[in-house]
Every structure is written in structure tokens, then in C-alpha cells.
N, C-alpha and C positions, 0 to 999 in steps of 0.2 A: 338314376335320378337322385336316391338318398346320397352317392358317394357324390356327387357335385353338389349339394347342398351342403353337405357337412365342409368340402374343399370351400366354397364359397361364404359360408358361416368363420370357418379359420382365415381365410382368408382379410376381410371384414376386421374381423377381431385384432389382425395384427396391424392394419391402419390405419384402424381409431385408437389403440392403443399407443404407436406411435407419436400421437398425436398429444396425447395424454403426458406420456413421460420426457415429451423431448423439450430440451432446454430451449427457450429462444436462442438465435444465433448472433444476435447483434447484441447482445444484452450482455454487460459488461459486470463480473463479479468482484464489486469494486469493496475494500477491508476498508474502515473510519477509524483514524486514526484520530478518536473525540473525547469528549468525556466520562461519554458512557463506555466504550472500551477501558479507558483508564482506572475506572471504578470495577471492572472486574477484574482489572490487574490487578488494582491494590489491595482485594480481598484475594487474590488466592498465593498460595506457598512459594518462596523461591524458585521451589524444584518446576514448579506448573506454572510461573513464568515464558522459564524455558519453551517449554512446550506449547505456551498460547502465542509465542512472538516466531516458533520455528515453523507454526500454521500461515503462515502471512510471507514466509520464503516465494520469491518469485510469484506473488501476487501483487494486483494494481493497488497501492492506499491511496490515501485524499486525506489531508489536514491542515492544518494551520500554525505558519509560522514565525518567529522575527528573526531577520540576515544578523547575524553575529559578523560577516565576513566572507567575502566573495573571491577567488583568486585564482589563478593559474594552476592547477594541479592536476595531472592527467593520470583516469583510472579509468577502470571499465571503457575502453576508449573512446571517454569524453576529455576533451582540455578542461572544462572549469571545474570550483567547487564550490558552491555555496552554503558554509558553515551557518545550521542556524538553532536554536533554541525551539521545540514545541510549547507552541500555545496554551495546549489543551492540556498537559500534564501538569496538573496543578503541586503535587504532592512526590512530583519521581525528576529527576535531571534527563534529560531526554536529549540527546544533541542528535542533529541532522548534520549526516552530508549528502546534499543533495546535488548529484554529478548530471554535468549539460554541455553541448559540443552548441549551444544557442549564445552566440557576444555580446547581445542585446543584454543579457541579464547580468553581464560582466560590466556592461556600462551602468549599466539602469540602478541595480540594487545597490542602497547604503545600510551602514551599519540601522540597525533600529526600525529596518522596514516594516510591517507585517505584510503577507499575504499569505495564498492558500498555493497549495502543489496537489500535485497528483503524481506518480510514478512507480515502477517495480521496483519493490522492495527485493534489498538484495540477499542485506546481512545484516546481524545485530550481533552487538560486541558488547558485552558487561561491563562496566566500569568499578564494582565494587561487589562483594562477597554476597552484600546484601539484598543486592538485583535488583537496588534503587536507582540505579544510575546507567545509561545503554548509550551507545551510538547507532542511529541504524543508518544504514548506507539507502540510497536510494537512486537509482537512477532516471530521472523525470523525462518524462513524456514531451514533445513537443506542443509547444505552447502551451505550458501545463500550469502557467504561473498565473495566477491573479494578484494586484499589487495593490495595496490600499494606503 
């Protein structure tokens, strides 16, 4: 009797606990590419740069941006590219290429647009010593664009 109680006590324990530690499964760990990320970029070191933009490798971001330029250029394989300027970085040059196999947004997008994105971050690439300046590659999500 005590060793089924104690098996059913363990038991118990490891289902409510499951319960406790497990992630939701729909629930999407989506990185903001906003202001307030921006602002603990620009307080920490070069070197820890690095390191906060290489945490966001092949995770989902979401920010906001204006099309600098839309065009034919096939990478990760998608055909388009939509070059564009961050919104949110007030104080750092931020350029997006945001890759889509989607022709609507080949038609649609002009220079000077804003909207928001969403998509897997791929890469980020430096532009200057002082790790003022990046490209990040992104590859966006299907229908990921809101256009304003």
C-alpha cells in the first residue's frame, strides 16, 4: 500500500509539474525590433553588440519600416528584395533586406512606404568598426507585411 502511494504521489508530481514548466505550443517567441531594444543596444559595448544581435539568429522579429527599394534579387530562395531603412533606430543606420518569393509586394511597395514586417532573422553584417551601422538579412513570413 505505501509503495503505490509513494508511486502515485511521484507519479502526480510529474504531471502537475509538467504542466507548470511547459511552454505553451502555439505561442510564438516573437524578438521587437523597437525602441526599447534600440536603447539597450546603444548603451552596451561594441563587443556586446555582437552578442545581443547574434541572440536573435534564426528567431521570428517584428518592426517597422520605410522601402528604400524593392527588386529582383534572389537569395535564400526567394526572388525579391525589399531594401529598406528601420524606423525605430533612431540613433544607429539599420538597413533591411527583407527577402519574399510574395510579387504582390514587388508591385505594391514604393520608395518611401512605411509598414511593419515580421520574419526570420537570418544574418547581421556590420557596416562600420563602430557597430553603428548593420544590415540584417531577414527572411519574412508570408503575409507578413502591413503597409501604411
Amino acid at each position: 500500500m505505501k509503495i503505490s502511494n509513494i508511486l502515485l504521489c511521484i507519479f502526480a508530481a510529474g504531471f502537475f509539474s509538467s504542466f507548470v514548466f511547459a511552454q505553451p505550443v502555439n505561442k510564438e517567441n516573437v524578438k521587437y525590433l523597437d525602441n526599447s531594444f534600440y536603447k539597450v543596444f546603444l548603451n552596451s559595448s561594441e563587443i556586446e553588440r555582437d552578442s545581443l544581435l547574434s541572440e536573435f539568429q534564426n528567431k521570428i522579429v517584428q518592426g517597422r519600416a520605410y522601402v528604400e527599394s524593392v527588386d529582383k534579387f534572389e537569395r535564400y530562395h526567394r526572388r525579391f528584395r525589399i531594401t529598406a531603412i528601420d524606423k525605430e533606430s533612431n540613433y544607429l543606420n539599420i538597413r533591411l533586406y527583407l527577402y519574399t518569393d510574395n510579387e504582390e509586394y514587388f508591385t505594391l511597395l514604393k520608395r518611401g512606404d512605411q509598414f511593419d514586417y515580421k520574419g526570420q532573422f537570418v544574418i547581421h553584417t556590420p557596416l562600420s568598426s563602430r557597430k553603428d551601422a548593420y544590415i540584417f538579412d531577414i527572411i519574412l513570413e508570408e503575409l507578413a507585411l502591413i503597409i501604411y
